[in-house]
C-alpha positions as CSV (number, residue, x, y, z in Angstrom):
1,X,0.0,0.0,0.0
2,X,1.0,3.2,-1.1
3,X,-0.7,5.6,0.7
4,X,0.0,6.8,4.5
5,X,-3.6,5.8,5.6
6,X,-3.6,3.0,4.2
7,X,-2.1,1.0,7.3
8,X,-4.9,2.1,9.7
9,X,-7.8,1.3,7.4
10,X,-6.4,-1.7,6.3
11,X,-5.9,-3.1,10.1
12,X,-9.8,-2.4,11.0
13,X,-10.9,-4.1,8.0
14,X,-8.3,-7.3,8.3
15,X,-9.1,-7.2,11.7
16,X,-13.3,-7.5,10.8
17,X,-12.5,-10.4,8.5
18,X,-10.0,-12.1,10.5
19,X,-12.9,-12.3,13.4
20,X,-15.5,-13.0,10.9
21,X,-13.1,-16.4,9.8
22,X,-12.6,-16.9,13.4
23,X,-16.3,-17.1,13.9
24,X,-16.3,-19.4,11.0
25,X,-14.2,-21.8,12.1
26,X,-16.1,-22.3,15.7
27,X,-19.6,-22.3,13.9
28,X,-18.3,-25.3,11.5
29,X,-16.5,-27.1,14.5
30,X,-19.9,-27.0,16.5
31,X,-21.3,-29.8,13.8
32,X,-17.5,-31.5,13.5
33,X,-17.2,-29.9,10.2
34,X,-13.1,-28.8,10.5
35,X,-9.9,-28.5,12.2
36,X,-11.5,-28.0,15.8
37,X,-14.2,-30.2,17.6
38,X,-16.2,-30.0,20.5
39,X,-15.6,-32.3,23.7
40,X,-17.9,-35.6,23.1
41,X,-20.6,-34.4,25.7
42,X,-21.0,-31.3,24.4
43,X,-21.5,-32.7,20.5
44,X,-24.6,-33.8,20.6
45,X,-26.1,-30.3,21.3
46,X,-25.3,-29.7,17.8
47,X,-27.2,-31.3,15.2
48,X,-26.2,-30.2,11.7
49,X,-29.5,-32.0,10.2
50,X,-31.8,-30.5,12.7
51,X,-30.5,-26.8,12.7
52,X,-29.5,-26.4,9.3
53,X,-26.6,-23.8,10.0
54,X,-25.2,-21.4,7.4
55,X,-22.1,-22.2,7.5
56,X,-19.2,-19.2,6.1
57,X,-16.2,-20.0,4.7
58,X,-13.5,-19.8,6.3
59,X,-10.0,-17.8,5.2
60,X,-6.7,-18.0,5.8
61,X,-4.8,-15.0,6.6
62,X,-2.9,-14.7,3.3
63,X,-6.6,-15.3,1.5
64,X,-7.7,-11.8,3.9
65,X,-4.8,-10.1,3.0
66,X,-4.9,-10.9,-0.6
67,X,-8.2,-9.9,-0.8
68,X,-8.2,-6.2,0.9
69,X,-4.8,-5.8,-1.4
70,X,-7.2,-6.2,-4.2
71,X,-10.3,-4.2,-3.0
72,X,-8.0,-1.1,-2.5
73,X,-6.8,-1.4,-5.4
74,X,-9.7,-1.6,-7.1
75,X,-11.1,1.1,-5.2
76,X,-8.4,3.3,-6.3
77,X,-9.0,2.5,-10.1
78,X,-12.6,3.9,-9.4
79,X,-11.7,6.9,-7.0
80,X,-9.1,8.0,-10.2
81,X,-12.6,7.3,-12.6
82,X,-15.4,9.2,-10.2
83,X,-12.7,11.4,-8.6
84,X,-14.2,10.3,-5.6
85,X,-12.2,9.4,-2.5
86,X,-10.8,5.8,-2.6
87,X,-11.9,5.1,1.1
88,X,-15.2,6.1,0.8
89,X,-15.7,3.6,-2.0
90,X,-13.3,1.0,-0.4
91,X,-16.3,1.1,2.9
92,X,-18.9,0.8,-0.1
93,X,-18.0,-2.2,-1.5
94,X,-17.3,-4.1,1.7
95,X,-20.2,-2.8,3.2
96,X,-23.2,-3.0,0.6
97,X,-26.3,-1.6,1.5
């Protein structure tokens, strides 16, 4: 990242997605469905046929990194276009309304 407030912006919006995959990952190893699982008495609480979870994917660090690399730059291909400010439409296009 070029730009000097880059960092900042960047750090809140890894930091949203890096929860978000965190999230993720205990919602899929509730129904056994990944790396982590719960202790045997607590599985059975959990029944993936029954509650018919949406289940996120989940990222990788590099995958969230990769990802906000592109949506600034992209964002800064449109602010140059609209002459709009690149973080305004950055917050637009992670956060649809």
């Amino acid at each position: 990242m070029e730009r000097k407030e880059a960092p900042i912006d960047c750090m809140i919006l890894a930091m949203y997605r890096f929860f978000k995959s965190f999230y993720a990952e205990i919602l899929r190893g509730r129904y056994g469905l990944g790396k982590d699982h719960l202790h045997s008495h607590l599985s059975g609480l959990y029944d993936l046929d029954n509650d018919h979870p949406m289940l996120p994917e989940v990222l990788s660090p590099e995958e969230i990194f990769n990802n906000i690399r592109e949506s600034c730059k992209m964002a800064e291909q449109v602010a140059l276009i609209t002459h709009s400010n690149p973080l305004r439409i950055l917050i637009s296009y992670i956060f649809p309304r």
